[in-house]
mmCIF entry with sequence, helices, sheets and N, C-alpha, C, O atoms, coordinates in Angstrom:
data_MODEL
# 
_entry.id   MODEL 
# 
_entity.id                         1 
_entity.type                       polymer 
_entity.pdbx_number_of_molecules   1 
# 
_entity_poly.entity_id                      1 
_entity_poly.type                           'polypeptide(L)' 
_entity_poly.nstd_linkage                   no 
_entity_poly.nstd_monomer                   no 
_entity_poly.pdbx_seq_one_letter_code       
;(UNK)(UNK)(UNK)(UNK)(UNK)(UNK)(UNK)(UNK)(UNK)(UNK)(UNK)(UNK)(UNK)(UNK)(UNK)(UNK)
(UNK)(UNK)(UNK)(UNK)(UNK)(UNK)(UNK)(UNK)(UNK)
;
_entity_poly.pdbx_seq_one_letter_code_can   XXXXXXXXXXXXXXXXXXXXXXXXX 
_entity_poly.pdbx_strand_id                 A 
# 
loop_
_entity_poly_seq.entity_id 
_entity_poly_seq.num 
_entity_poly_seq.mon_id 
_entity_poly_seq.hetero 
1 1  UNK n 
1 2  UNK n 
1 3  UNK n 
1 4  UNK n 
1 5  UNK n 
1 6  UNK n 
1 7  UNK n 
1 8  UNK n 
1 9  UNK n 
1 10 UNK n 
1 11 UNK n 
1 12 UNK n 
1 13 UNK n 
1 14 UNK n 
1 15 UNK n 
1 16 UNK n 
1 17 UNK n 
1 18 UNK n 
1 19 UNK n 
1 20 UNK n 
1 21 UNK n 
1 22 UNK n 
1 23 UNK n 
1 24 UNK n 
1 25 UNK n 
# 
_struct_asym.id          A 
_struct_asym.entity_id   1 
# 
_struct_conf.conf_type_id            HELX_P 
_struct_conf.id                      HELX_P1 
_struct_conf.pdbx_PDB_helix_id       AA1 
_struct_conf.beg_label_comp_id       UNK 
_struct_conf.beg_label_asym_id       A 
_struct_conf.beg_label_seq_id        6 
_struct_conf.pdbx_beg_PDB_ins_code   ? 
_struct_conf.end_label_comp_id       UNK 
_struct_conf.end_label_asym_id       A 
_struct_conf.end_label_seq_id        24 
_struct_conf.pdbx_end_PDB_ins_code   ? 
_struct_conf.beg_auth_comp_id        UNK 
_struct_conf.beg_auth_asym_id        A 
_struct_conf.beg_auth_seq_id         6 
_struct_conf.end_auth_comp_id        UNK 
_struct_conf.end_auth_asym_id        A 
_struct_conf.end_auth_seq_id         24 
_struct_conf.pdbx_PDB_helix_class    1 
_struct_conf.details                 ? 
_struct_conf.pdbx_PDB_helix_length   19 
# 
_struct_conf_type.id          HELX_P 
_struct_conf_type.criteria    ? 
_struct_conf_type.reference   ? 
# 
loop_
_atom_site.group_PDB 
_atom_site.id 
_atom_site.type_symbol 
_atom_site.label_atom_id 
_atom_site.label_alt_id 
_atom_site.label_comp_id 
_atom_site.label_asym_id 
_atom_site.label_entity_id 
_atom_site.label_seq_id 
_atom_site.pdbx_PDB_ins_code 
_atom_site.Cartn_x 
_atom_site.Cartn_y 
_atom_site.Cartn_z 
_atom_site.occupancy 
_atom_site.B_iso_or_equiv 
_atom_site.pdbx_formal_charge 
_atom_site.auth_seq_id 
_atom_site.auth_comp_id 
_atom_site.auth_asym_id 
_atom_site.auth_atom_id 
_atom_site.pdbx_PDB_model_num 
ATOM 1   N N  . UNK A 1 1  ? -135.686 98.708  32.949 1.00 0.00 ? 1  UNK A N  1 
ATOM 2   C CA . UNK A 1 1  ? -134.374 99.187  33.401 1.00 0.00 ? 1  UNK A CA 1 
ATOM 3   C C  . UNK A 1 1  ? -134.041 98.716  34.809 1.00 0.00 ? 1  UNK A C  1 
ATOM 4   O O  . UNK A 1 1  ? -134.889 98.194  35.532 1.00 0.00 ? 1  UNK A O  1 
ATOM 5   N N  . UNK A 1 2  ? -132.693 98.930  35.199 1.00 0.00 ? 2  UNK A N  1 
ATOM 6   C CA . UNK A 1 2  ? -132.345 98.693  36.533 1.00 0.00 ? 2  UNK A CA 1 
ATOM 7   C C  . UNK A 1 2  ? -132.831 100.106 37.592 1.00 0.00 ? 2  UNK A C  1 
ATOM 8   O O  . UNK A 1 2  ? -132.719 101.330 37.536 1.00 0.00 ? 2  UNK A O  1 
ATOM 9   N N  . UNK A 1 3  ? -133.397 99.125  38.508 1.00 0.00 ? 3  UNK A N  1 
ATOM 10  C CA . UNK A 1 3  ? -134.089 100.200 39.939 1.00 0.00 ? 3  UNK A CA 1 
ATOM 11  C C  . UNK A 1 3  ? -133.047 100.234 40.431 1.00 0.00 ? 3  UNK A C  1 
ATOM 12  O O  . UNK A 1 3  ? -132.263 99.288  40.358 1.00 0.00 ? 3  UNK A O  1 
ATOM 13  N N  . UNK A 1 4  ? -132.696 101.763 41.288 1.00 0.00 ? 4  UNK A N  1 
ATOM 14  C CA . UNK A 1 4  ? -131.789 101.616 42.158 1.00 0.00 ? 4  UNK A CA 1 
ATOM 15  C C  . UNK A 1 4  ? -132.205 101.802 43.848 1.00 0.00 ? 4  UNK A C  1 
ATOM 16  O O  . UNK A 1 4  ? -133.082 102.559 44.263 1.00 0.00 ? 4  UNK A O  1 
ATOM 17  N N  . UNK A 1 5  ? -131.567 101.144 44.463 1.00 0.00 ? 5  UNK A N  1 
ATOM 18  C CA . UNK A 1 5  ? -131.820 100.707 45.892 1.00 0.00 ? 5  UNK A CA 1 
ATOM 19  C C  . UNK A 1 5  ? -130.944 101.489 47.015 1.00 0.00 ? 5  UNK A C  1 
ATOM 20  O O  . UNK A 1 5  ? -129.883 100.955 47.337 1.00 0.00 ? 5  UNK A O  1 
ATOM 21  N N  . UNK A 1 6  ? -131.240 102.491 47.521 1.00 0.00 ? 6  UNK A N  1 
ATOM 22  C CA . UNK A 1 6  ? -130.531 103.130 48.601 1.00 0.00 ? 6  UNK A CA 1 
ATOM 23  C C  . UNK A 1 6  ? -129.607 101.955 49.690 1.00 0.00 ? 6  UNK A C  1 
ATOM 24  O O  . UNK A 1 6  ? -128.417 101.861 49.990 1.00 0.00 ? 6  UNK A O  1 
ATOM 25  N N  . UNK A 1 7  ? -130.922 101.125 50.083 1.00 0.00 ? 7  UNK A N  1 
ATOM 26  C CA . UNK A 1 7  ? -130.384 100.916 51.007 1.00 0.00 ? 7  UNK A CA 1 
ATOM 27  C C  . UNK A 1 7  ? -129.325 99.524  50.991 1.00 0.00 ? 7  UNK A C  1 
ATOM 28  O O  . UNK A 1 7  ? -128.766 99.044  51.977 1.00 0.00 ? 7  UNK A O  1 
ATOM 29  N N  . UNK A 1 8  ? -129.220 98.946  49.284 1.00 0.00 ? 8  UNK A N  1 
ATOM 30  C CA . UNK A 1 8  ? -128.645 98.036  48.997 1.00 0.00 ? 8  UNK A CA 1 
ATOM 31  C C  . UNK A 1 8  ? -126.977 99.150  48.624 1.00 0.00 ? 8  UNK A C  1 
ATOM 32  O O  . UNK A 1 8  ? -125.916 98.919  49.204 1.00 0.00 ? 8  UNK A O  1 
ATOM 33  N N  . UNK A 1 9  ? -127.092 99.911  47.922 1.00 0.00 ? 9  UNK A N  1 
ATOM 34  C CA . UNK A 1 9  ? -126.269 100.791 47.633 1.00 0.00 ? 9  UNK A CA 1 
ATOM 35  C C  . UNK A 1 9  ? -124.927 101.141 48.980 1.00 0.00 ? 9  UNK A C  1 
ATOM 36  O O  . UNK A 1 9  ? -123.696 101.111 48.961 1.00 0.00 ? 9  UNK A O  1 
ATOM 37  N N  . UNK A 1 10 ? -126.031 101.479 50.112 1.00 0.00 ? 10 UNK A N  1 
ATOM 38  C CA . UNK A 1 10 ? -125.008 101.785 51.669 1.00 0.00 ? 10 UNK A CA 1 
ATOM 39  C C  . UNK A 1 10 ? -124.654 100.654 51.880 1.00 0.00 ? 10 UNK A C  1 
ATOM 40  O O  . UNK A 1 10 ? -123.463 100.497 52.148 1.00 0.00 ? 10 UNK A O  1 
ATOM 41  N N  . UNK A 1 11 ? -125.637 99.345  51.835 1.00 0.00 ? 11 UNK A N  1 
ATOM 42  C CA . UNK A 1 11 ? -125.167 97.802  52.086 1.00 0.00 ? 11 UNK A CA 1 
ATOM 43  C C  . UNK A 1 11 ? -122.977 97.817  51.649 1.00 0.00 ? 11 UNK A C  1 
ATOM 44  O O  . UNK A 1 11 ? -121.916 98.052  52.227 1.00 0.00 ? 11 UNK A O  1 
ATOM 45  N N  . UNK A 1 12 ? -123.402 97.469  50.530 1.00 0.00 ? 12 UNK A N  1 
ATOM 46  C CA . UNK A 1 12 ? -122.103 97.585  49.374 1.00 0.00 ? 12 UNK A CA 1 
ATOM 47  C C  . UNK A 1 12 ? -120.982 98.678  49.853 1.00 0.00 ? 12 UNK A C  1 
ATOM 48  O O  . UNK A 1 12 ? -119.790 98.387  49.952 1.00 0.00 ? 12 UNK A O  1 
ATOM 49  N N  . UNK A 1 13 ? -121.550 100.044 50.153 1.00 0.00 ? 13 UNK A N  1 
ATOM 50  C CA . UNK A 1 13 ? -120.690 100.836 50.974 1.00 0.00 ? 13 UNK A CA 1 
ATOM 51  C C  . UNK A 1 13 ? -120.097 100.441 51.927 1.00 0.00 ? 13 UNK A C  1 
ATOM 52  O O  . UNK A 1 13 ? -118.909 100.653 52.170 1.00 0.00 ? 13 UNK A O  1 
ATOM 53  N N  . UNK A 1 14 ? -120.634 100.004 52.380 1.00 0.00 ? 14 UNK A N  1 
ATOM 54  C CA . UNK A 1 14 ? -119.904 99.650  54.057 1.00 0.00 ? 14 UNK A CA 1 
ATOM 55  C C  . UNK A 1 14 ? -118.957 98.317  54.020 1.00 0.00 ? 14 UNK A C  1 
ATOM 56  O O  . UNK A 1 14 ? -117.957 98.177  54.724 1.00 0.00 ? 14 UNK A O  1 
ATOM 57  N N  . UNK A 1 15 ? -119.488 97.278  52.994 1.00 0.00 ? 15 UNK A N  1 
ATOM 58  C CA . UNK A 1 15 ? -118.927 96.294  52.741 1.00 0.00 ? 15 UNK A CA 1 
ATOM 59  C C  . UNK A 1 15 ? -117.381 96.451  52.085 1.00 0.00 ? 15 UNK A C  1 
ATOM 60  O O  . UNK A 1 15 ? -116.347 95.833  52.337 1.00 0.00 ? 15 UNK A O  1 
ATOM 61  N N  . UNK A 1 16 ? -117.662 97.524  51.149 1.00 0.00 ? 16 UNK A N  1 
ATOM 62  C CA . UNK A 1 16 ? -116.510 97.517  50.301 1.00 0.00 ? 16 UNK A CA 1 
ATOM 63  C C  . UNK A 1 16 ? -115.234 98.538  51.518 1.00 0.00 ? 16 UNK A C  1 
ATOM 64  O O  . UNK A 1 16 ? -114.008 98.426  51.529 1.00 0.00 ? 16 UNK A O  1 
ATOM 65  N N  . UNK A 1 17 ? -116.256 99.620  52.553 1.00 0.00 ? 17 UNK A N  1 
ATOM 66  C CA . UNK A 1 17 ? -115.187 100.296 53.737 1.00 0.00 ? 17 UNK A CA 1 
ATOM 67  C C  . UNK A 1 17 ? -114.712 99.218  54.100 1.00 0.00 ? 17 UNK A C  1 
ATOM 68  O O  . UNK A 1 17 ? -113.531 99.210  53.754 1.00 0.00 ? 17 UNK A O  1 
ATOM 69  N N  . UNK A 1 18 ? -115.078 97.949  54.801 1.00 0.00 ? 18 UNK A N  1 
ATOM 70  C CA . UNK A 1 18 ? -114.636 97.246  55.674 1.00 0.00 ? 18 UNK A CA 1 
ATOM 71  C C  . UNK A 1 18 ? -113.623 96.224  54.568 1.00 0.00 ? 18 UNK A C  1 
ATOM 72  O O  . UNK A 1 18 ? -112.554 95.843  55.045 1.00 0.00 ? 18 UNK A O  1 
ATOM 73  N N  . UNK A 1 19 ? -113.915 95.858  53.332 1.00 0.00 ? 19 UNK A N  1 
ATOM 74  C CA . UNK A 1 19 ? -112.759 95.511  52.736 1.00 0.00 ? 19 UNK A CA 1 
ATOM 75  C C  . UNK A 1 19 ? -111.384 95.941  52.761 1.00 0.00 ? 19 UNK A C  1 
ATOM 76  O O  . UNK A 1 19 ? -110.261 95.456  52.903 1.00 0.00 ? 19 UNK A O  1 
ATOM 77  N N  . UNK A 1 20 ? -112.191 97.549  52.476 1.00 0.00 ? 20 UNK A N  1 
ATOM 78  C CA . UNK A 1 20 ? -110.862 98.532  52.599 1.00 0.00 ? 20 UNK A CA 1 
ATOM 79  C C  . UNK A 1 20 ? -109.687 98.584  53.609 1.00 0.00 ? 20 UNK A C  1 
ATOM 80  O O  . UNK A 1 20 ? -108.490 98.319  53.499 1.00 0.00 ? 20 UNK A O  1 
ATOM 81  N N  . UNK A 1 21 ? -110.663 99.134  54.902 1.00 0.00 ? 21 UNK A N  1 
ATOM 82  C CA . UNK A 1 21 ? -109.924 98.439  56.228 1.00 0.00 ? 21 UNK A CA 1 
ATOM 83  C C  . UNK A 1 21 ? -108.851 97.728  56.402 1.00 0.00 ? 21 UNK A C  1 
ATOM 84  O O  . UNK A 1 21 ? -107.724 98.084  56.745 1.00 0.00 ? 21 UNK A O  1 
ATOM 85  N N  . UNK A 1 22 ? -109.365 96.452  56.083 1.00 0.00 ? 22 UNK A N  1 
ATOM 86  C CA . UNK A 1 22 ? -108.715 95.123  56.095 1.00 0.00 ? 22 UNK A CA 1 
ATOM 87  C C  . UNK A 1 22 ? -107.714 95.342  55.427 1.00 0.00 ? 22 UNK A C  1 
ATOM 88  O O  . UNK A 1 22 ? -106.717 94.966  56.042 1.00 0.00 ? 22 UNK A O  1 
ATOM 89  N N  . UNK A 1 23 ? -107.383 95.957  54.032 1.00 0.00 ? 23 UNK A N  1 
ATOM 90  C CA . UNK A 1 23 ? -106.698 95.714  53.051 1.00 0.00 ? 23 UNK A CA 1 
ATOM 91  C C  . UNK A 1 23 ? -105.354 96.546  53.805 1.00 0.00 ? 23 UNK A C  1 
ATOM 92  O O  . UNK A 1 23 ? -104.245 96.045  53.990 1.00 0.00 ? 23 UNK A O  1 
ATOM 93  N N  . UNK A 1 24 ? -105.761 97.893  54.166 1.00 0.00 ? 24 UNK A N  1 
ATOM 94  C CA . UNK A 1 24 ? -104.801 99.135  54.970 1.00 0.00 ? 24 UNK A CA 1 
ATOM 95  C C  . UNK A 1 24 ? -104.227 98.556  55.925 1.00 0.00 ? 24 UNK A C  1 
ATOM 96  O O  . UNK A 1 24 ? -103.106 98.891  56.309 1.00 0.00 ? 24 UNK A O  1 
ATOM 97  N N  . UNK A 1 25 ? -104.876 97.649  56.418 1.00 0.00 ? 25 UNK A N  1 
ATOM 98  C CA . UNK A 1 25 ? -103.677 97.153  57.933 1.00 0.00 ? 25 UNK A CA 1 
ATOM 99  C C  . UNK A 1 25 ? -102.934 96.450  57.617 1.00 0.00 ? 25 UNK A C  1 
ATOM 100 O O  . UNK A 1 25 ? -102.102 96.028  58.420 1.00 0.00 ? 25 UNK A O  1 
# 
């Protein structure tokens, strides 16, 4: 099965906030 990875998980978090960001301004 697929392992899941905390700290790849917050990686992706933050990546997808700062997409977000970008997208709002």
């Amino acid at each position: 099965g697929t392992q899941f990875h905390p700290e790849k998980s917050a990686e992706w978090g933050m990546k997808i906030l700062d997409n977000f960001c970008r997208l709002s301004r």
